[in-house]
N, C-alpha and C positions, 0 to 999 in steps of 0.2 A: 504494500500500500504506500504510494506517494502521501508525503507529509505536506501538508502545507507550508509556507515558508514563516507567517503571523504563526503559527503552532511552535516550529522548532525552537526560533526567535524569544517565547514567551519561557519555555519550559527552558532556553540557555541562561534564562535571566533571574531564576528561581534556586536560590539558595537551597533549598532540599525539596523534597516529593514528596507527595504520600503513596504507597505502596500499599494494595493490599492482595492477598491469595486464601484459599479455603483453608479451615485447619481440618482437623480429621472426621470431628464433628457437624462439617457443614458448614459453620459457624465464620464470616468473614474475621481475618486478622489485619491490624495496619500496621504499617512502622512506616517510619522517616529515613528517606534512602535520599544520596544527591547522585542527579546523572552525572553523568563521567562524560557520554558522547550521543550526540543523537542524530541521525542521520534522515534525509531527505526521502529514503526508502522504504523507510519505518522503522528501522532497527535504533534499538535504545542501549542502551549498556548504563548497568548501576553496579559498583562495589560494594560487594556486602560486608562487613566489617565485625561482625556476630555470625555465626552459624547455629542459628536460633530456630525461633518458630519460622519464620520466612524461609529460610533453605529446607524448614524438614515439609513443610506447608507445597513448594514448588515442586518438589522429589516425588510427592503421593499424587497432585494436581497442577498443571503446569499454567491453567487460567491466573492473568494476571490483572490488574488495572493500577495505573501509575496515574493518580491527579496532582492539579496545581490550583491555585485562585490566591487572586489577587484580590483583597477585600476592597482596598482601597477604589481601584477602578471597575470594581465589578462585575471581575472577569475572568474567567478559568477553563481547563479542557480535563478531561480524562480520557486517557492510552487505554484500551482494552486489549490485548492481545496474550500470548501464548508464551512460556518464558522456558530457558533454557540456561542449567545449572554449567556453569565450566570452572572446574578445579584451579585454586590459584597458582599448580604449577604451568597450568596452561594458560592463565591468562599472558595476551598482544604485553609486552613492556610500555607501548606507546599509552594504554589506557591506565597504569601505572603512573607513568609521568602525568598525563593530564588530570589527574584525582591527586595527584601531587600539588599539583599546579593553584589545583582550584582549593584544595586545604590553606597553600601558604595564602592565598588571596584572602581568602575569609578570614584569617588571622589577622591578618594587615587591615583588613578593614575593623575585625572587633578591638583594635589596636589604637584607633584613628578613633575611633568612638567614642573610647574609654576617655584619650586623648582630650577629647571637646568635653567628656565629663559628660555623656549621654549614656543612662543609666543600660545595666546590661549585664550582664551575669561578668561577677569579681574577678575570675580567672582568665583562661583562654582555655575553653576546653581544646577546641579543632587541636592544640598542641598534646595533649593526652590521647587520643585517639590511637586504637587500634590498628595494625596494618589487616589491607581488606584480605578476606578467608577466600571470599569468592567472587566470580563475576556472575550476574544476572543479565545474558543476552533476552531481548524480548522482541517479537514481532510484533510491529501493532497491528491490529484486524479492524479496528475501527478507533473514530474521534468522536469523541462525546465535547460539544460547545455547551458548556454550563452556564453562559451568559443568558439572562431572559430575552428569549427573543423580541421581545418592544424595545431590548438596548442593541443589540445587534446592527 
Protein backbone atom coordinates (compact mmCIF):
# COMPACT_ATOMS: atom_id res chain seq x y z
CA UNK A 1 0.00 0.00 0.00
CA UNK A 2 1.20 3.53 -1.10
CA UNK A 3 1.41 6.00 1.93
CA UNK A 4 0.54 9.12 1.56
CA UNK A 5 3.07 11.62 1.74
CA UNK A 6 0.78 14.30 4.69
CA UNK A 7 0.67 10.58 6.41
CA UNK A 8 4.50 9.63 6.54
CA UNK A 9 5.21 13.41 7.13
CA UNK A 10 2.92 13.43 10.35
CA UNK A 11 3.86 10.17 11.93
CA UNK A 12 8.03 11.51 11.13
CA UNK A 13 7.14 14.38 13.24
CA UNK A 14 5.80 12.33 16.26
CA UNK A 15 7.84 11.70 19.09
CA UNK A 16 6.47 8.16 19.87
CA UNK A 17 3.39 5.95 18.78
CA UNK A 18 0.98 4.16 20.07
CA UNK A 19 1.06 0.45 19.28
CA UNK A 20 -1.34 -1.99 19.93
CA UNK A 21 -1.75 -6.02 19.18
CA UNK A 22 -4.03 -8.87 20.78
CA UNK A 23 -2.94 -10.56 23.99
CA UNK A 24 -3.83 -14.10 24.40
CA UNK A 25 -7.10 -13.21 25.66
CA UNK A 26 -8.49 -11.30 22.82
CA UNK A 27 -8.08 -8.52 24.85
CA UNK A 28 -6.26 -5.33 22.90
CA UNK A 29 -2.75 -4.32 24.59
CA UNK A 30 -0.94 -0.78 23.83
CA UNK A 31 2.48 0.42 24.43
CA UNK A 32 4.47 3.53 23.28
CA UNK A 33 6.93 2.58 20.52
CA UNK A 34 8.87 5.40 18.37
CA UNK A 35 9.30 4.78 14.54
CA UNK A 36 12.78 4.35 13.51
CA UNK A 37 11.76 4.58 9.51
CA UNK A 38 8.67 4.66 7.41
CA UNK A 39 8.48 4.35 4.04
CA UNK A 40 6.30 5.43 1.02
CA UNK A 41 5.33 1.66 0.44
CA UNK A 42 3.83 1.07 3.70
CA UNK A 43 6.46 -0.54 5.54
CA UNK A 44 7.19 0.82 9.09
CA UNK A 45 9.96 -0.34 11.29
CA UNK A 46 9.79 0.27 15.22
CA UNK A 47 12.54 -0.98 17.85
CA UNK A 48 11.40 -2.61 20.46
CA UNK A 49 13.28 -2.11 23.56
CA UNK A 50 11.39 -4.71 26.03
CA UNK A 51 10.41 -8.11 24.94
CA UNK A 52 7.36 -7.83 26.77
CA UNK A 53 3.66 -8.25 26.18
CA UNK A 54 4.20 -6.76 22.56
CA UNK A 55 6.68 -9.21 21.09
CA UNK A 56 4.88 -12.26 22.87
CA UNK A 57 1.37 -10.53 21.75
CA UNK A 58 2.83 -10.29 17.74
CA UNK A 59 4.47 -14.14 17.81
CA UNK A 60 0.69 -15.61 18.61
CA UNK A 61 -1.18 -12.67 16.30
CA UNK A 62 0.64 -10.61 13.83
CA UNK A 63 -2.53 -7.80 13.41
CA UNK A 64 -1.07 -4.66 14.21
CA UNK A 65 -2.28 -0.92 14.50
CA UNK A 66 0.30 2.00 15.11
CA UNK A 67 -1.69 5.47 15.87
CA UNK A 68 -0.77 9.08 16.33
CA UNK A 69 -2.82 12.46 17.09
CA UNK A 70 -2.19 15.55 17.49
CA UNK A 71 -4.51 17.11 20.17
CA UNK A 72 -3.49 20.36 19.41
CA UNK A 73 -4.43 20.46 15.70
CA UNK A 74 -6.96 17.88 15.75
CA UNK A 75 -5.59 15.60 13.82
CA UNK A 76 -4.35 11.83 13.64
CA UNK A 77 -4.05 8.53 11.59
CA UNK A 78 -3.94 4.89 12.44
CA UNK A 79 -1.59 2.17 10.42
CA UNK A 80 -3.60 -1.13 10.53
CA UNK A 81 -1.40 -3.75 9.06
CA UNK A 82 0.36 -7.04 9.68
CA UNK A 83 3.72 -7.05 11.69
CA UNK A 84 6.63 -9.10 11.48
CA UNK A 85 9.11 -10.01 14.57
CA UNK A 86 13.06 -9.87 13.37
CA UNK A 87 15.61 -10.86 15.86
CA UNK A 88 18.14 -8.08 16.95
CA UNK A 89 20.90 -10.06 15.52
CA UNK A 90 19.23 -9.48 12.25
CA UNK A 91 18.29 -6.23 12.56
CA UNK A 92 19.70 -3.50 9.00
CA UNK A 93 22.80 -1.42 11.39
CA UNK A 94 21.33 1.59 9.31
CA UNK A 95 17.93 1.28 11.47
CA UNK A 96 20.29 1.15 14.59
CA UNK A 97 21.95 4.39 13.69
CA UNK A 98 18.80 6.07 12.84
CA UNK A 99 16.99 5.04 16.43
CA UNK A 100 20.28 6.37 17.55
CA UNK A 101 19.81 9.28 15.94
CA UNK A 102 16.41 10.19 16.95
CA UNK A 103 17.24 9.11 20.96
CA UNK A 104 20.30 11.65 20.82
CA UNK A 105 17.69 14.30 19.25
CA UNK A 106 15.11 13.90 21.90
CA UNK A 107 17.75 14.22 24.57
CA UNK A 108 18.92 17.47 23.12
CA UNK A 109 15.76 18.64 22.81
CA UNK A 110 14.55 17.51 26.70
CA UNK A 111 17.94 19.28 27.25
CA UNK A 112 16.93 22.60 25.74
CA UNK A 113 13.62 22.46 27.79
CA UNK A 114 14.95 22.00 30.82
CA UNK A 115 17.25 24.75 29.69
CA UNK A 116 14.26 27.42 29.34
CA UNK A 117 13.03 25.88 32.77
CA UNK A 118 9.83 24.27 30.89
CA UNK A 119 8.78 21.91 33.28
CA UNK A 120 9.20 18.05 32.27
CA UNK A 121 10.29 15.12 33.83
CA UNK A 122 13.88 15.98 36.21
CA UNK A 123 16.20 13.52 34.56
CA UNK A 124 16.74 12.60 30.93
CA UNK A 125 15.33 9.25 30.78
CA UNK A 126 15.97 8.71 26.42
CA UNK A 127 19.69 8.50 28.27
CA UNK A 128 18.61 5.30 30.59
CA UNK A 129 17.04 3.55 27.96
CA UNK A 130 17.59 0.17 26.80
CA UNK A 131 19.36 -1.19 23.72
CA UNK A 132 16.34 -2.32 21.22
CA UNK A 133 15.65 -6.57 21.75
CA UNK A 134 13.97 -6.36 18.55
CA UNK A 135 12.69 -4.93 15.38
CA UNK A 136 8.84 -4.79 14.43
CA UNK A 137 8.65 -4.70 10.49
CA UNK A 138 4.92 -3.81 9.73
CA UNK A 139 2.94 -3.78 6.54
CA UNK A 140 0.31 -1.34 6.42
CA UNK A 141 -3.07 -2.60 4.83
CA UNK A 142 -4.89 0.31 5.56
CA UNK A 143 -5.14 4.31 6.87
CA UNK A 144 -7.41 5.19 9.28
CA UNK A 145 -7.96 9.50 9.16
CA UNK A 146 -9.14 10.07 12.68
CA UNK A 147 -9.77 13.67 11.87
CA UNK A 148 -13.70 14.44 11.99
CA UNK A 149 -14.55 14.65 8.72
CA UNK A 150 -16.23 18.41 8.82
CA UNK A 151 -12.32 19.30 9.71
CA UNK A 152 -10.85 17.52 6.92
Amino acid sequence: MQLPLVVIQFFQAQGCVLVSTIDDKGMPHNACKGIVEIKSNGEVYLLDLYRQKTYRNLLRNPNISITAFDEHKFKGYCLKGKAKVIKKEEIDSKLIRAWENKITSRLAQRILKNIHREKGHLHHPEALLPKPQYLIEVQVKEVVDLTPRHLR
